[in-house]
N, CA, C and O atoms as a CHARMM CRD file, in Angstrom:
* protein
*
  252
    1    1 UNK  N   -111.06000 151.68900 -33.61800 PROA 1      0.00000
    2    1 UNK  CA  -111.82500 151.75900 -32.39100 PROA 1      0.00000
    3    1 UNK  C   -112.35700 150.36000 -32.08200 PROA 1      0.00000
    4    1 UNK  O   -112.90900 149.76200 -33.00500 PROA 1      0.00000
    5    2 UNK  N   -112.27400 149.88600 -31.12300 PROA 2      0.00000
    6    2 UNK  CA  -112.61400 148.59700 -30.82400 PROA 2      0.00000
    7    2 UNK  C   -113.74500 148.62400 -30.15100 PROA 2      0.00000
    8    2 UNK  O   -114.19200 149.64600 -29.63300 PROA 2      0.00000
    9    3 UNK  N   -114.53200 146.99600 -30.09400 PROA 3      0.00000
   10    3 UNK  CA  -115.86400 146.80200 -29.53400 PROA 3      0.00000
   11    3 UNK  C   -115.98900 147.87800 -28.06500 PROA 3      0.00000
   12    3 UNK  O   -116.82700 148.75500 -27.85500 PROA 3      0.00000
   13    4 UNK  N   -115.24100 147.58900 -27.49800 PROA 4      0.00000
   14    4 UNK  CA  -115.39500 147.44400 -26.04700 PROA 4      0.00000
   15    4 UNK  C   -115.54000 149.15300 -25.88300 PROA 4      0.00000
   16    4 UNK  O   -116.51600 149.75200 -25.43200 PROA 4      0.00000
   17    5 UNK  N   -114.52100 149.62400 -26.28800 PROA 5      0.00000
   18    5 UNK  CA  -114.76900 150.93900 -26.50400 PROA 5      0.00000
   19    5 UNK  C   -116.33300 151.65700 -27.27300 PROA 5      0.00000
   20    5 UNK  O   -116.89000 152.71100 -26.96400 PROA 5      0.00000
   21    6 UNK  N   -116.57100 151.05800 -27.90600 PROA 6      0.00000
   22    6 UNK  CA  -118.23600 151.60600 -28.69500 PROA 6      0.00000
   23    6 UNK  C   -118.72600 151.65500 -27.82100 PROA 6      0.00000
   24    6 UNK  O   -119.32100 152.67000 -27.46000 PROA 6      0.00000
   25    7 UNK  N   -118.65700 150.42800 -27.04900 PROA 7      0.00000
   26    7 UNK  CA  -120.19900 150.56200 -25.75900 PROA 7      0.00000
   27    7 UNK  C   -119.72300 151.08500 -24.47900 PROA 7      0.00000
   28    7 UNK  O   -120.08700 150.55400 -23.43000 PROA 7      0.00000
   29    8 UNK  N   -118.88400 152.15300 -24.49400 PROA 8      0.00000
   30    8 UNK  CA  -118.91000 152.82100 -23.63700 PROA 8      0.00000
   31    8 UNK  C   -119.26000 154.12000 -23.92700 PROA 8      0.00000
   32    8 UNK  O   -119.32000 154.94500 -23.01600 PROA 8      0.00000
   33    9 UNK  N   -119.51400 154.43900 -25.14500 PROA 9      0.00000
   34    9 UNK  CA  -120.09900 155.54100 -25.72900 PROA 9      0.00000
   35    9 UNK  C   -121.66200 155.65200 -25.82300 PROA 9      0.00000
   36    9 UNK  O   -122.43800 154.95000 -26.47200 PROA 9      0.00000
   37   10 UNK  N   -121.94500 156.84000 -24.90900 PROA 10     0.00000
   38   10 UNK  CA  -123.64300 157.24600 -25.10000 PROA 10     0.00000
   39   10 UNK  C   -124.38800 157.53000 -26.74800 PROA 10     0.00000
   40   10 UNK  O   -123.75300 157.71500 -27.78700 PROA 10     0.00000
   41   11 UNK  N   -125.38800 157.50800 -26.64700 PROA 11     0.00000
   42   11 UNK  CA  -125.75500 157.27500 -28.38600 PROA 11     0.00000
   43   11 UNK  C   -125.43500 158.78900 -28.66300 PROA 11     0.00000
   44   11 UNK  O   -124.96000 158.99700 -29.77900 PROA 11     0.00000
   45   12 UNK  N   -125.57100 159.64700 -28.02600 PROA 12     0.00000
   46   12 UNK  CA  -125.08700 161.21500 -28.91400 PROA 12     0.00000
   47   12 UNK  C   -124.06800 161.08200 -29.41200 PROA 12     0.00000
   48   12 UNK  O   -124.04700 161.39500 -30.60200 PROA 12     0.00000
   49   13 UNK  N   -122.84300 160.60700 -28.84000 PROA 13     0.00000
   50   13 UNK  CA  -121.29600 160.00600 -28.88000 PROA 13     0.00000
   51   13 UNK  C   -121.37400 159.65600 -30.07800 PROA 13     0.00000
   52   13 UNK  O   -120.96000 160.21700 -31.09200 PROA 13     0.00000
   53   14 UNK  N   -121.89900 158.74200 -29.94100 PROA 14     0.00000
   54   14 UNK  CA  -122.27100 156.97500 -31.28800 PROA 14     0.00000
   55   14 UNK  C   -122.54400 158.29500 -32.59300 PROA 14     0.00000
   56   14 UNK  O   -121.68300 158.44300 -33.46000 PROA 14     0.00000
   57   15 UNK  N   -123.54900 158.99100 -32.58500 PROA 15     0.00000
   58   15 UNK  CA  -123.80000 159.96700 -33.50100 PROA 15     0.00000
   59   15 UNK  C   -122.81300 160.54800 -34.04600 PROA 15     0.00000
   60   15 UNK  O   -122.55200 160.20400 -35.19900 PROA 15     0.00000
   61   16 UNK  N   -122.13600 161.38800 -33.52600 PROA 16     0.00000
   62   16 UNK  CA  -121.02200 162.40900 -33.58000 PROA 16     0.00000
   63   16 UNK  C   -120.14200 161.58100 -34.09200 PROA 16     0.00000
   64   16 UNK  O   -119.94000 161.96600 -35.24300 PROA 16     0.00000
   65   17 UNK  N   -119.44600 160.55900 -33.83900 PROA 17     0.00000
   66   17 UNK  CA  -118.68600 159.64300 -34.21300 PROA 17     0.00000
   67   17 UNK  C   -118.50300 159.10300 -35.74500 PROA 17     0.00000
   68   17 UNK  O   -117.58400 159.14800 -36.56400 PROA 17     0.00000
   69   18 UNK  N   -119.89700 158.54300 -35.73000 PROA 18     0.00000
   70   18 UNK  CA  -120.61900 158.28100 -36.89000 PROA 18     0.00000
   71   18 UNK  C   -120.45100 158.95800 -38.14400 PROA 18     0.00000
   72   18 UNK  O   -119.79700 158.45900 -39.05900 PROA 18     0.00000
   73   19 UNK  N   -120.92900 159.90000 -38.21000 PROA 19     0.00000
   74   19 UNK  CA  -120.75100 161.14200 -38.95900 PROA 19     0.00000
   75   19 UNK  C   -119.13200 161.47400 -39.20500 PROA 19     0.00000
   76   19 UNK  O   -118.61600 161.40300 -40.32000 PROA 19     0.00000
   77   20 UNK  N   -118.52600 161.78700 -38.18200 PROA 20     0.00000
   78   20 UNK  CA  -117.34600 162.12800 -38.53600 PROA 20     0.00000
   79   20 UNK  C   -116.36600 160.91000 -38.95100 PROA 20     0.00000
   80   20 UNK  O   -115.20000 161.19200 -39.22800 PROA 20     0.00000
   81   21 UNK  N   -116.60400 160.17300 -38.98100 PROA 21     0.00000
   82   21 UNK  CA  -115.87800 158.86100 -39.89100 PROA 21     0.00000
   83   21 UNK  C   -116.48000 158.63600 -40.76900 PROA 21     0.00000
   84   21 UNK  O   -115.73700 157.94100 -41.46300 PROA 21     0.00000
   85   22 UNK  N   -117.54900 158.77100 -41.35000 PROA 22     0.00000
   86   22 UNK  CA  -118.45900 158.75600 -42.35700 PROA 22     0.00000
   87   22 UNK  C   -117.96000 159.72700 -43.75500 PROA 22     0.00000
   88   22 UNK  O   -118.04300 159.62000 -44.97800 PROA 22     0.00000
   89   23 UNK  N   -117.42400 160.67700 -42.80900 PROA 23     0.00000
   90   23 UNK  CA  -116.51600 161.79800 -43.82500 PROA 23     0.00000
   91   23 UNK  C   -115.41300 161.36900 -44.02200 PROA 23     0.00000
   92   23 UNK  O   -114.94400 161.27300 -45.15600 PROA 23     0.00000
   93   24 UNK  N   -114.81800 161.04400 -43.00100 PROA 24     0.00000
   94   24 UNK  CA  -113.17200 160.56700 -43.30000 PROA 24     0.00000
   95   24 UNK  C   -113.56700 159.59700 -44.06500 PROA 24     0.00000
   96   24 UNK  O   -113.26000 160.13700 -45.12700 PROA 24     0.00000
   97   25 UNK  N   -114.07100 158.44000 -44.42800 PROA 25     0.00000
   98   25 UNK  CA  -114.00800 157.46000 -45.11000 PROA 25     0.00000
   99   25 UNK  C   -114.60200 158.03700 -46.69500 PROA 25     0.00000
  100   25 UNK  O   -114.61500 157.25700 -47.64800 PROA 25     0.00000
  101   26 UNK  N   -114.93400 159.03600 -46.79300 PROA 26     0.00000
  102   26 UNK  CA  -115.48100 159.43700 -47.85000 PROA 26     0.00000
  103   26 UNK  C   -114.34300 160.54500 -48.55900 PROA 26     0.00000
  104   26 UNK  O   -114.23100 160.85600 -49.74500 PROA 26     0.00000
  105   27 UNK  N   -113.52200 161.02800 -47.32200 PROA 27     0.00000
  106   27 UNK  CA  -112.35300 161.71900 -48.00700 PROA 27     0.00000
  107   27 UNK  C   -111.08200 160.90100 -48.26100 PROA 27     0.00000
  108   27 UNK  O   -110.11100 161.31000 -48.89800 PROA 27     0.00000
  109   28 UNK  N   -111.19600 159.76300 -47.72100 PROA 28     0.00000
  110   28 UNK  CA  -110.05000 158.55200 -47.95200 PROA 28     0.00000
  111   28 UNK  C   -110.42000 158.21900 -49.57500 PROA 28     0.00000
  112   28 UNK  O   -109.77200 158.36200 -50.61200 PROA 28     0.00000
  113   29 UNK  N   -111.50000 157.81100 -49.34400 PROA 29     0.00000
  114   29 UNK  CA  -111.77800 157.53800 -50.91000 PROA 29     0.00000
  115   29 UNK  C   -111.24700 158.24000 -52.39300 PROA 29     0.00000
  116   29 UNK  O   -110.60200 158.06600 -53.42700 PROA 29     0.00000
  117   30 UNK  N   -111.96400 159.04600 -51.70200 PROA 30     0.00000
  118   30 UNK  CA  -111.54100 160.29100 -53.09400 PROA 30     0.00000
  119   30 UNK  C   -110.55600 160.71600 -53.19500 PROA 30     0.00000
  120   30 UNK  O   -110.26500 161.32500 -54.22500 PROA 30     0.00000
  121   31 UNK  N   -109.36600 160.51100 -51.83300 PROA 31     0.00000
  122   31 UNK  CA  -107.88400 161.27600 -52.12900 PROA 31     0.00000
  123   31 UNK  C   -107.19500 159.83100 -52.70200 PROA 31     0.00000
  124   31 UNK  O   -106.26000 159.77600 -53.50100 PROA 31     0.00000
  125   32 UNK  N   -107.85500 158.74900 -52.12300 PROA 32     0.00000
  126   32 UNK  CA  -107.32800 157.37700 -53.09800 PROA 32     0.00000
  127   32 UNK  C   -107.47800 157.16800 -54.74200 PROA 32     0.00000
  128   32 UNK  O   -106.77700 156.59100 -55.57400 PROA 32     0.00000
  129   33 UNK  N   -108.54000 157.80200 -54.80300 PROA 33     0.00000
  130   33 UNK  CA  -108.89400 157.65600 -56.23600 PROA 33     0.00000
  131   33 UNK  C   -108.13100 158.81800 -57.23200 PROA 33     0.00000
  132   33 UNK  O   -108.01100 158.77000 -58.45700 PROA 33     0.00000
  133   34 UNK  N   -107.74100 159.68700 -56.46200 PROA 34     0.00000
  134   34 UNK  CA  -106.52900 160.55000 -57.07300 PROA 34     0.00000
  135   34 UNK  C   -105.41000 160.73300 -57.36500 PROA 34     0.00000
  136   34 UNK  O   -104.87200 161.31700 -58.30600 PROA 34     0.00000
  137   35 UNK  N   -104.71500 159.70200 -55.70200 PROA 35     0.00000
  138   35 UNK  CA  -103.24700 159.81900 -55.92000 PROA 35     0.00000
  139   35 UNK  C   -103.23200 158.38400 -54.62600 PROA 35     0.00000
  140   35 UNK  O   -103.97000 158.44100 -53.64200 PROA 35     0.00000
  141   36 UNK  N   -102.45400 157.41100 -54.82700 PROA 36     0.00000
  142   36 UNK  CA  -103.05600 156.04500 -53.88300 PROA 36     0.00000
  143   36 UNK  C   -102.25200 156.77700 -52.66200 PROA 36     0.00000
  144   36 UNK  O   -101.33400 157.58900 -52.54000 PROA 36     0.00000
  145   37 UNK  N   -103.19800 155.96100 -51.76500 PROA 37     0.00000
  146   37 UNK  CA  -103.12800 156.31300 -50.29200 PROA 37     0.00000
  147   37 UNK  C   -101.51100 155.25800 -49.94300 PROA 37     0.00000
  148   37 UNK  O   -101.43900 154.03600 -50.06500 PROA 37     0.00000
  149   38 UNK  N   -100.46100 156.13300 -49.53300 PROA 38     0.00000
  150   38 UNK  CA   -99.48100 156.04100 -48.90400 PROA 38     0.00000
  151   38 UNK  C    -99.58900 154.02200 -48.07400 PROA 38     0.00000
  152   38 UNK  O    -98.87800 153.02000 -48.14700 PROA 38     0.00000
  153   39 UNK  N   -101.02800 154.42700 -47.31300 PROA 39     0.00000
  154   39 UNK  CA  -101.27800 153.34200 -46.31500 PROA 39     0.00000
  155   39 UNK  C   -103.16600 153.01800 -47.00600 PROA 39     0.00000
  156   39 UNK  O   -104.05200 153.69600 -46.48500 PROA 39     0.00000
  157   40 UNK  N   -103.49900 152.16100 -47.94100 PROA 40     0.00000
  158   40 UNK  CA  -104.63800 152.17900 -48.23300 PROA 40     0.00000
  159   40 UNK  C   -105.62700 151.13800 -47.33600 PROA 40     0.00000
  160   40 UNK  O   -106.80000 151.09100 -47.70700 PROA 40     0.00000
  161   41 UNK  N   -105.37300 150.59500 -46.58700 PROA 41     0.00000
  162   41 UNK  CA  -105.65300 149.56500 -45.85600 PROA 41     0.00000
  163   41 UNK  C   -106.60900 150.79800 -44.51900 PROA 41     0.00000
  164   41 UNK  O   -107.37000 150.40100 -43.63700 PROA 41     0.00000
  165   42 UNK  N   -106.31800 151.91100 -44.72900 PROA 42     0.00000
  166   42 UNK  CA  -106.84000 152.73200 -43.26600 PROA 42     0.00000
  167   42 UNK  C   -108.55100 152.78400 -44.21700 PROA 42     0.00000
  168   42 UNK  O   -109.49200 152.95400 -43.44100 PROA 42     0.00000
  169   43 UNK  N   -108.89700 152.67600 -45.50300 PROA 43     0.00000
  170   43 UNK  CA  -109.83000 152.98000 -45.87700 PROA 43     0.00000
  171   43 UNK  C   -110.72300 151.42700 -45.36200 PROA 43     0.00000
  172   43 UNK  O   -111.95100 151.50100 -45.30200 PROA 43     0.00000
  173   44 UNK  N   -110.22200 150.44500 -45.10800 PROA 44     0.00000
  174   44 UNK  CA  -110.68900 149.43600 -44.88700 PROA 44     0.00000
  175   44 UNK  C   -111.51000 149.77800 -43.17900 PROA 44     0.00000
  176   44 UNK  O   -112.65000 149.98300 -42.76300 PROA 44     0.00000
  177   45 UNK  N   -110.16800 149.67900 -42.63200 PROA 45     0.00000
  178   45 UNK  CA  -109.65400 149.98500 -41.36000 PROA 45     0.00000
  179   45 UNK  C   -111.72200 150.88500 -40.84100 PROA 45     0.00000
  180   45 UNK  O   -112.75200 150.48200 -40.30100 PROA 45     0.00000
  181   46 UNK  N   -111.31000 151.94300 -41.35300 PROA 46     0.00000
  182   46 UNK  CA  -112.50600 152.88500 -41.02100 PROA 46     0.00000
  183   46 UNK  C   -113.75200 152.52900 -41.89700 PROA 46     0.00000
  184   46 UNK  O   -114.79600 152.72100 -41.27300 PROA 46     0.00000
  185   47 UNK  N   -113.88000 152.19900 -42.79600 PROA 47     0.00000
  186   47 UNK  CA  -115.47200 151.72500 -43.15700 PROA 47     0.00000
  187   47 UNK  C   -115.57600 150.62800 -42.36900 PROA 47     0.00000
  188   47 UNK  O   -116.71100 150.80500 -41.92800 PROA 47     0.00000
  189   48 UNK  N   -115.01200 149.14800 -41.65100 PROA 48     0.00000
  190   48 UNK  CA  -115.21600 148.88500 -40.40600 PROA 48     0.00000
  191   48 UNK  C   -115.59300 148.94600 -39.23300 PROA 48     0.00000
  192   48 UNK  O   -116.13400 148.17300 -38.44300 PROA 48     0.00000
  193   49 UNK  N   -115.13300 150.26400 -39.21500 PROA 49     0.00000
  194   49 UNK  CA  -115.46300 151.03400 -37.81400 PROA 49     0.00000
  195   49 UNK  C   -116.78000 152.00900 -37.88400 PROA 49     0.00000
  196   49 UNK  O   -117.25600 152.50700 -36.86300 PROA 49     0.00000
  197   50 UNK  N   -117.17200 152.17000 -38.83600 PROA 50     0.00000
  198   50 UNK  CA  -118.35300 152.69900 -39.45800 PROA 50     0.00000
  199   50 UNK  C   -119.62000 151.58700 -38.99200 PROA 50     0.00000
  200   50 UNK  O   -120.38900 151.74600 -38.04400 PROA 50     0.00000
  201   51 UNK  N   -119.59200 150.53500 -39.86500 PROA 51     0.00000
  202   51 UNK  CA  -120.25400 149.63600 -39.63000 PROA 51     0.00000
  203   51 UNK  C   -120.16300 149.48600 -38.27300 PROA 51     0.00000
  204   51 UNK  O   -121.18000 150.09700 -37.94400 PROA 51     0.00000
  205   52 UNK  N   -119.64500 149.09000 -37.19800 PROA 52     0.00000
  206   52 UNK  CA  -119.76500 148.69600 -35.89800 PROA 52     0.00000
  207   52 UNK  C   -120.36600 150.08900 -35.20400 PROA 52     0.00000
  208   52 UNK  O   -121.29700 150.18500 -34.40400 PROA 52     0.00000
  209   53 UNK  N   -119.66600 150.96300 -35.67900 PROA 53     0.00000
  210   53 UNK  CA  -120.90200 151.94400 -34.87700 PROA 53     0.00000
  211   53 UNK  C   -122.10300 152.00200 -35.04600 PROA 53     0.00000
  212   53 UNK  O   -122.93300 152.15800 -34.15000 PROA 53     0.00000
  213   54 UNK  N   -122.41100 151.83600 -36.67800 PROA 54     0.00000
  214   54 UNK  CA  -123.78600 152.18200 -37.25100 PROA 54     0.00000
  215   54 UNK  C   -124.72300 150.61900 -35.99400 PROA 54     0.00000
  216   54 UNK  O   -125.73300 150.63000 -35.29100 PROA 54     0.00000
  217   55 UNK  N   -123.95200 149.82500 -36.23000 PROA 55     0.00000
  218   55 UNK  CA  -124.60400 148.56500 -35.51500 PROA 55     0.00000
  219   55 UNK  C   -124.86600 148.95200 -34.08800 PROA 55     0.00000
  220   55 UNK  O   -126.02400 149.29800 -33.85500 PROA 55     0.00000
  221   56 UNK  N   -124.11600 148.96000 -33.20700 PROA 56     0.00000
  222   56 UNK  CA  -124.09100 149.84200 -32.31400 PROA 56     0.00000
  223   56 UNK  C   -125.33800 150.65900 -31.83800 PROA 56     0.00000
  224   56 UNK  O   -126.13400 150.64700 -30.89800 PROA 56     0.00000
  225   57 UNK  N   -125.07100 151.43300 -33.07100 PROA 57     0.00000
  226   57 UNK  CA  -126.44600 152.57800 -32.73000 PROA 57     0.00000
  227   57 UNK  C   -127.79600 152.30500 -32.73200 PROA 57     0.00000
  228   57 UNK  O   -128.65000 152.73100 -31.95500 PROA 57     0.00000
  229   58 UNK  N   -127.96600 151.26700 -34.03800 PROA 58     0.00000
  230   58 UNK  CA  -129.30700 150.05400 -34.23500 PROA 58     0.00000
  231   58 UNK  C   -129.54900 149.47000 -32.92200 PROA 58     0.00000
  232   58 UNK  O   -130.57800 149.63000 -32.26500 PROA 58     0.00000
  233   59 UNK  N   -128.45800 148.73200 -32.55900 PROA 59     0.00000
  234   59 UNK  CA  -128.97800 147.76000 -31.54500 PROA 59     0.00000
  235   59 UNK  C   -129.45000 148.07300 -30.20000 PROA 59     0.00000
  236   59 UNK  O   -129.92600 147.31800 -29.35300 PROA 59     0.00000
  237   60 UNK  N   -129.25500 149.18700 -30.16700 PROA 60     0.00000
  238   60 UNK  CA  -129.42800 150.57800 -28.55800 PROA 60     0.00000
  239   60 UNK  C   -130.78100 151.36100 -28.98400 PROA 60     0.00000
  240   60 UNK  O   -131.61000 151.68900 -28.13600 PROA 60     0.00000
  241   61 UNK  N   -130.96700 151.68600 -30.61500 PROA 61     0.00000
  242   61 UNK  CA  -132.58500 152.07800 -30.37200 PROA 61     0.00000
  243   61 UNK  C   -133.53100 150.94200 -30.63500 PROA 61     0.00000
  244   61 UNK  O   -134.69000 151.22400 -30.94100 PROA 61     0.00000
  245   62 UNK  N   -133.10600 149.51200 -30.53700 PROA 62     0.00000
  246   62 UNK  CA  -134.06000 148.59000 -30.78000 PROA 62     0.00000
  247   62 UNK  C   -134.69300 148.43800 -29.77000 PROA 62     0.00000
  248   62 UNK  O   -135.90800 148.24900 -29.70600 PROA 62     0.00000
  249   63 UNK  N   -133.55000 148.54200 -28.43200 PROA 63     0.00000
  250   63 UNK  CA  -133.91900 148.04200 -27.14200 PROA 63     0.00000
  251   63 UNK  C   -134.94500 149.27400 -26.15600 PROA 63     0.00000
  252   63 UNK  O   -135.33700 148.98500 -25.02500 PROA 63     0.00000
C-alpha cells in the first residue's frame, strides 16, 4: 500500500486496516517459522506497511 493511498483513508479505515495487517503479519510469521514462506520478503513487505499506517494514524490524532 503506498503513501499516497494511506492518506486517502479516514482514521476508522487507518484502524480497520491496521489491525488486519497486524494479523497477517503475525500469521506470516508463524507459518514462516514452520515451513519458509514460498515468497518471504511479503513479511517485510507488510510490517512496512504496518508502520506507515500506525504513523499515519499518530500523525492525524496529533493534529
Amino acid at each position: 500500500m503506498k503513501q499516497a493511498e494511506i492518506k486517502e483513508l479516514s482514521i476508522e479505515e487507518l484502524k480497520e486496516k491496521l489491525t488486519d495487517l497486524k494479523k497477517q503479519h503475525a500469521d506470516l510469521k508463524m507459518a514462516h517459522s514452520v515451513t519458509p514462506l514460498e515468497n518471504p520478503l511479503q513479511i517485510k513487505k507488510t510490517r512496512r506497511t504496518v508502520a506507515r499506517l500506525a504513523t499515519e494514524l499518530t500523525k492525524r490524532e496529533l493534529q
